[in-house]
ROSE-4610 file (N, C-alpha, C; in Angstrom, 1 decimal, always signed):
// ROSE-4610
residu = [X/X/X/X/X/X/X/X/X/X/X/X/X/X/X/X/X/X/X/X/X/X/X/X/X/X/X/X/X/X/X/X/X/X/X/X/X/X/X/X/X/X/X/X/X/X/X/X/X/X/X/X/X/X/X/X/X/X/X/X/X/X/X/X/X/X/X/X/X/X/X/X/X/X/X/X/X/X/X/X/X/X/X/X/X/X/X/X/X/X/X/X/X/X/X/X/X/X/X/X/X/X/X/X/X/X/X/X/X/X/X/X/X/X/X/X/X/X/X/X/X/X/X/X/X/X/X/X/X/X/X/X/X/X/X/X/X/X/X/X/X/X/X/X/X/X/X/X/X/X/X/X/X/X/X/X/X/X/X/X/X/X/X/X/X/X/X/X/X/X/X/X/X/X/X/X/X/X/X/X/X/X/X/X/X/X/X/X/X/X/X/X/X/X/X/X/X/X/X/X/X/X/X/X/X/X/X/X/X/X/X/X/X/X/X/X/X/X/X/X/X/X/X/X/X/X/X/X/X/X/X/X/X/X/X/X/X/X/X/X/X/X/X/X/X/X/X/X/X/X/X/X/X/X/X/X/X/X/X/X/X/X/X/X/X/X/X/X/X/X/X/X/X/X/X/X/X/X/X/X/X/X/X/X/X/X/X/X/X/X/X/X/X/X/X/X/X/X/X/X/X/X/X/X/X/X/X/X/X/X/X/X/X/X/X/X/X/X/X/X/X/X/X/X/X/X/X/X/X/X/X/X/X/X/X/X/X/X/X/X/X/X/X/X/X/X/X/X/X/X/X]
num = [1/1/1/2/2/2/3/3/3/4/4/4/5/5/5/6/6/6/7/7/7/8/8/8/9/9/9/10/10/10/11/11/11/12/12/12/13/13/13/14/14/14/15/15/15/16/16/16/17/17/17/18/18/18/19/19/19/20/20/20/21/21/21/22/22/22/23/23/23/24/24/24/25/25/25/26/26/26/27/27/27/28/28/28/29/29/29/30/30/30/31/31/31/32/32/32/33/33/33/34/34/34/35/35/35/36/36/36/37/37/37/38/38/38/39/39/39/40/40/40/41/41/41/42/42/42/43/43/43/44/44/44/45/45/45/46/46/46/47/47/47/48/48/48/49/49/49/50/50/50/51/51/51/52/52/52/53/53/53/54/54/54/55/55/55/56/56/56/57/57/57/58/58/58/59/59/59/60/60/60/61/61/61/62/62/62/63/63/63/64/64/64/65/65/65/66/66/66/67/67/67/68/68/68/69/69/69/70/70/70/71/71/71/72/72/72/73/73/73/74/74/74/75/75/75/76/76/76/77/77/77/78/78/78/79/79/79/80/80/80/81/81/81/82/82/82/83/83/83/84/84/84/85/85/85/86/86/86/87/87/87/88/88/88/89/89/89/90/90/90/91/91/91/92/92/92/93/93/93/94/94/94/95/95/95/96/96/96/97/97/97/98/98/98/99/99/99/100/100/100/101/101/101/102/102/102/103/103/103/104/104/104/105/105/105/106/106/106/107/107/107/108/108/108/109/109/109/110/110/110/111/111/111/112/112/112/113/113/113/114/114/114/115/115/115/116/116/116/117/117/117]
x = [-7.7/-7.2/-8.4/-8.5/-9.7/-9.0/-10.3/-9.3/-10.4/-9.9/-10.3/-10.3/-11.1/-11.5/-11.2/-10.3/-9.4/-10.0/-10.5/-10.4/-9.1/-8.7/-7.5/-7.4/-7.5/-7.8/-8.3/-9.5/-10.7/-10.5/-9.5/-9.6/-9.9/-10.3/-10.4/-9.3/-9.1/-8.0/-8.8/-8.4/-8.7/-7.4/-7.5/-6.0/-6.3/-5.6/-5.6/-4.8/-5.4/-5.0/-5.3/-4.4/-4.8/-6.3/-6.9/-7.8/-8.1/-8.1/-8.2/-7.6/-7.0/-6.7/-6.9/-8.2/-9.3/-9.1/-9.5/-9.8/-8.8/-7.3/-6.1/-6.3/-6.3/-5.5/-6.8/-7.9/-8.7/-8.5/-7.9/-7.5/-6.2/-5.5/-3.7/-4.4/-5.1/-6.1/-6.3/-7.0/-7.9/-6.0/-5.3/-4.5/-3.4/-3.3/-2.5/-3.5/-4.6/-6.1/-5.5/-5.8/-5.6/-4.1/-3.4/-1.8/-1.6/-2.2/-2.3/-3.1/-4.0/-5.0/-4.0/-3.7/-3.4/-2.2/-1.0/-0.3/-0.6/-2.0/-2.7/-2.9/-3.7/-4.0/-3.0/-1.7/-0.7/-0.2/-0.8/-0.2/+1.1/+1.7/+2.9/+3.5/+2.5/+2.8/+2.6/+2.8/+2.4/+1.4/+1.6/+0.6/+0.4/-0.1/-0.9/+0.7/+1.3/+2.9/+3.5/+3.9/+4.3/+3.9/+2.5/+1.5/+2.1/+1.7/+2.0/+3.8/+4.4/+6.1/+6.4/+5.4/+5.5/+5.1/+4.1/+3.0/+3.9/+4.9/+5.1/+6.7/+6.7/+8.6/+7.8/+6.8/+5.8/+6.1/+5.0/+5.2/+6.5/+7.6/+8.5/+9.9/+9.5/+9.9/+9.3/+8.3/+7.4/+7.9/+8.4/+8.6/+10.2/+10.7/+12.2/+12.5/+11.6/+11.5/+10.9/+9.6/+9.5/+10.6/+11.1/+12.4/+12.9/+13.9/+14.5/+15.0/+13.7/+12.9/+12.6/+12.4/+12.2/+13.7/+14.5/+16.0/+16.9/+16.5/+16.9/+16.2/+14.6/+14.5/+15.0/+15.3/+16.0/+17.2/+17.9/+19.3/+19.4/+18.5/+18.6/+17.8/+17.1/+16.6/+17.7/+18.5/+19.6/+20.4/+21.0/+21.9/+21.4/+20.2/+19.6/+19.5/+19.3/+20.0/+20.8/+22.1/+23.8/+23.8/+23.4/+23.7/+23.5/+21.8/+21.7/+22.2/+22.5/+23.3/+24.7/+25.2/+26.5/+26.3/+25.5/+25.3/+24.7/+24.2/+24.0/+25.2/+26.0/+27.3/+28.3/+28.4/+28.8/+28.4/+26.9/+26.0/+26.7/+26.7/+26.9/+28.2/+29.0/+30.7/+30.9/+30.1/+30.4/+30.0/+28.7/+27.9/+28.9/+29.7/+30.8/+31.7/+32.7/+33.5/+33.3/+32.0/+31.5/+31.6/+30.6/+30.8/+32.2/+33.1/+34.4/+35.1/+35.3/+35.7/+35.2/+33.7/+32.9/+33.7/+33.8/+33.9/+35.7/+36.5/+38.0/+37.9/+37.1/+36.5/+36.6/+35.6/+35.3/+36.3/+36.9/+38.5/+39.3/+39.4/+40.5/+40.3/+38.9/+38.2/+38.3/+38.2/+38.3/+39.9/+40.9/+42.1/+42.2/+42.2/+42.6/+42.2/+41.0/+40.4/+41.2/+41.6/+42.1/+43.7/+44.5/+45.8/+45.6/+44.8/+44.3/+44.4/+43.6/+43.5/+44.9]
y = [-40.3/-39.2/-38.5/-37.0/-36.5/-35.7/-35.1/-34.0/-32.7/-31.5/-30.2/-30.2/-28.8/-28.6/-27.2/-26.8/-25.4/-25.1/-23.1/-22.6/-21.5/-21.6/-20.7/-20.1/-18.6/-18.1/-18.4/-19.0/-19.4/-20.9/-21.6/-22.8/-23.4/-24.8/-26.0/-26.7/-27.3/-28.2/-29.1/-30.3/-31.4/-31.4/-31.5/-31.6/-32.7/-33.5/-34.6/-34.1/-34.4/-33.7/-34.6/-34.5/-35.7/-35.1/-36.1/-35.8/-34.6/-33.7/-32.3/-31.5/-31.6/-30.3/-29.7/-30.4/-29.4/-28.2/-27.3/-26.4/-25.6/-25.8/-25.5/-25.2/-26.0/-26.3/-25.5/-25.3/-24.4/-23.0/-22.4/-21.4/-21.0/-22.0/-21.7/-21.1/-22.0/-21.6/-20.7/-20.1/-18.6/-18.0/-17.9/-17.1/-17.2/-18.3/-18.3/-17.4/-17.8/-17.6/-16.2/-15.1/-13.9/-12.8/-14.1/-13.5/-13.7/-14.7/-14.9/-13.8/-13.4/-12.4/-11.2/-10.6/-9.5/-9.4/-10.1/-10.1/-9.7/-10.8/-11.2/-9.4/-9.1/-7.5/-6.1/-6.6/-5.8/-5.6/-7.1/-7.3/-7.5/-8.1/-8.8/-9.7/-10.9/-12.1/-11.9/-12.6/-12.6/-14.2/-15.1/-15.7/-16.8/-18.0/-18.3/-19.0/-19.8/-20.4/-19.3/-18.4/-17.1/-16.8/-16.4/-16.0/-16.9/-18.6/-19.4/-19.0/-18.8/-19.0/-17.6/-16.6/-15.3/-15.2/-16.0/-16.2/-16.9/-17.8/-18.8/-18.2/-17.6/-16.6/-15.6/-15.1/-13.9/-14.4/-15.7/-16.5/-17.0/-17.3/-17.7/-16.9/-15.4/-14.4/-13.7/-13.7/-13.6/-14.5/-15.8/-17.1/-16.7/-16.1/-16.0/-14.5/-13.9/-12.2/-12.9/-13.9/-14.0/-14.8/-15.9/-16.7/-15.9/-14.7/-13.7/-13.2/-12.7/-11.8/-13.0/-14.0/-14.8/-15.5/-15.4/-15.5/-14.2/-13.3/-12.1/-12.4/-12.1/-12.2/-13.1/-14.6/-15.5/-14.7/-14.8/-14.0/-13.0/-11.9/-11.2/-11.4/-12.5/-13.2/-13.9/-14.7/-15.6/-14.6/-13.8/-12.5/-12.0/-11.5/-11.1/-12.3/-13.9/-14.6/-14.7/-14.6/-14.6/-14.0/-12.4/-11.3/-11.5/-12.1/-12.2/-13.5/-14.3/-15.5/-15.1/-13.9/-13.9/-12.6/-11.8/-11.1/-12.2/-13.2/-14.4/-14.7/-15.0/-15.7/-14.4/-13.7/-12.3/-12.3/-12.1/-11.9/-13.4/-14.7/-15.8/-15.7/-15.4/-15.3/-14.3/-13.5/-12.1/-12.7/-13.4/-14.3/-15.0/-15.9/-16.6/-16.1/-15.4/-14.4/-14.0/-13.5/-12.8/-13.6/-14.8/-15.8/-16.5/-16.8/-16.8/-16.2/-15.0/-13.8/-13.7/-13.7/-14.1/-15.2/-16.2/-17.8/-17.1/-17.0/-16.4/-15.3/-14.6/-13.9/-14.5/-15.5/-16.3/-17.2/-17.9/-18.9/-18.0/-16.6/-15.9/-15.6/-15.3/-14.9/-16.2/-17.3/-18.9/-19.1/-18.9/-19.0/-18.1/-16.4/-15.6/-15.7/-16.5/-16.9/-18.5/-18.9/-20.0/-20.0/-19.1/-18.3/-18.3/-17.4/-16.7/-17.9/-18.9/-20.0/-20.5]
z = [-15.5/-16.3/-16.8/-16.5/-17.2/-18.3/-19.2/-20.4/-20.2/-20.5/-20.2/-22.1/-22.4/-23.6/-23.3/-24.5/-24.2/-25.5/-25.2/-26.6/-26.9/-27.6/-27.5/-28.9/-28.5/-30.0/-31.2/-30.6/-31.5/-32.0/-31.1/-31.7/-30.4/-30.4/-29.5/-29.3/-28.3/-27.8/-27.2/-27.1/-26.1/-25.4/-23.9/-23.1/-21.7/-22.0/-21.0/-19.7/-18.6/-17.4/-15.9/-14.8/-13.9/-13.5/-12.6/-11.9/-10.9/-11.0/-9.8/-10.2/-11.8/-12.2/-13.5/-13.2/-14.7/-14.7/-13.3/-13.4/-13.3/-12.6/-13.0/-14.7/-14.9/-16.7/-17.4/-17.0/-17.7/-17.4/-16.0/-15.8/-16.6/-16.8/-17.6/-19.1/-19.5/-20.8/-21.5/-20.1/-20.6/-20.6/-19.6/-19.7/-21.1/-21.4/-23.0/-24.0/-23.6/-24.6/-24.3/-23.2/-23.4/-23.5/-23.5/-23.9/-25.1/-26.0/-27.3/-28.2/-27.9/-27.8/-27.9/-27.1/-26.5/-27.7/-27.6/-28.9/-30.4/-30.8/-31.9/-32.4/-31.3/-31.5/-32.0/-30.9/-31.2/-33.2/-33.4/-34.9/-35.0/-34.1/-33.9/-34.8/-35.1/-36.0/-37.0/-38.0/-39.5/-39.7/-39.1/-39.2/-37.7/-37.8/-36.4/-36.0/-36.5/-35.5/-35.1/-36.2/-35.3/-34.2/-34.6/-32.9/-31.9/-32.3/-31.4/-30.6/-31.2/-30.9/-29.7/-30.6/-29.7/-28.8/-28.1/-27.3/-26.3/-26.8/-25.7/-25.4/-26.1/-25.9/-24.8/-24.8/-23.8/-22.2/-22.9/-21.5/-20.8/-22.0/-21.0/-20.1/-21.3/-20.5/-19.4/-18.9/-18.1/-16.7/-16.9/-16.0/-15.8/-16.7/-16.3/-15.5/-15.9/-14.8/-13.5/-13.4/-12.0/-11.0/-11.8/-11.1/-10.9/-11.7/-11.2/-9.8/-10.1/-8.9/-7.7/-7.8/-6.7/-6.0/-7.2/-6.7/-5.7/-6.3/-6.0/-4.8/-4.0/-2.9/-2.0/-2.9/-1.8/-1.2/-2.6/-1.6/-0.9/-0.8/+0.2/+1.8/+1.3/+2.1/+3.2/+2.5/+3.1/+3.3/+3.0/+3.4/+5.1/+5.0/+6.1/+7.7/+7.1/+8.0/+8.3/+7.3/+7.0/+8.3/+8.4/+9.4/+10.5/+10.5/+11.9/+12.8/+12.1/+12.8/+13.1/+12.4/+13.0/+14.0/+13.9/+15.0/+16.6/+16.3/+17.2/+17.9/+16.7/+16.9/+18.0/+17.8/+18.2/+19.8/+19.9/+21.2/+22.6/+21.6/+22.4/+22.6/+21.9/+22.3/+23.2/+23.2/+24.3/+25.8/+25.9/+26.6/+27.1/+26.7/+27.3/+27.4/+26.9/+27.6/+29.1/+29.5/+30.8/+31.8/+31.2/+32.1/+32.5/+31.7/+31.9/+32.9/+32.9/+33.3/+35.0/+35.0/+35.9/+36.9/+36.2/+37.2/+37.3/+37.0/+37.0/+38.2/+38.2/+39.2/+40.5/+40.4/+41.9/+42.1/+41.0/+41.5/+42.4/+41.6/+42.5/+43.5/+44.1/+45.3/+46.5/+45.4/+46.4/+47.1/+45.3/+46.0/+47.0/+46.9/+48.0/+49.5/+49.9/+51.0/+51.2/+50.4/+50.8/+51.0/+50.8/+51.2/+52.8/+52.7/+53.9/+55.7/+55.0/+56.1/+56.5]
């Protein structure tokens, strides 16, 4: 277990973290550090929990516009396969039809020559 040393708007943190992702969790850091910041300046809060609460409502509207948007692409995502699998579906059924039609073709050709004899 290692721990990363966060400063976050002028304070220190100690934060316990697995092995290989110090530098993860020091990058998340800076970014609370400068979303915290960036708030702080607006003069948003009235004091630092506020900051804190607003900071993390920031962030978690931030995480709920990207899921969004990453839902939204799935489903047009899956829509766009929806289509083409049934235009598949479409193409193959036309595909056997012919062929059908085709062999119905040569039965009749076999029986009429075999009348014939």
């Amino acid at each position: 277990m290692a721990e990363v040393s966060l400063a976050i708007h002028g304070k220190a943190y100690g934060i316990a973290c697995d092995d290989g992702q110090e530098a993860r969790v020091r990058e998340l850091g800076k970014y609370i550090d400068a979303r915290m910041r960036e708030i702080a300046s607006a003069g948003a809060a009235t004091n630092e929990p506020h900051l804190l609460v607003l900071t993390a409502l920031v962030l978690a509207d931030e995480v709920y516009d990207l899921r969004g948007a990453l839902q939204a692409q799935m489903a047009a995502q899956h829509q766009q396969e929806m289509a083409h699998a049934a235009q598949m579906d479409s193409e193959e059924e036309r595909q056997v039809v012919d062929a059908i039609n085709h062999l119905a073709a040569r039965i009749e050709s076999v029986a009429a020559r075999l009348q014939k004899i």
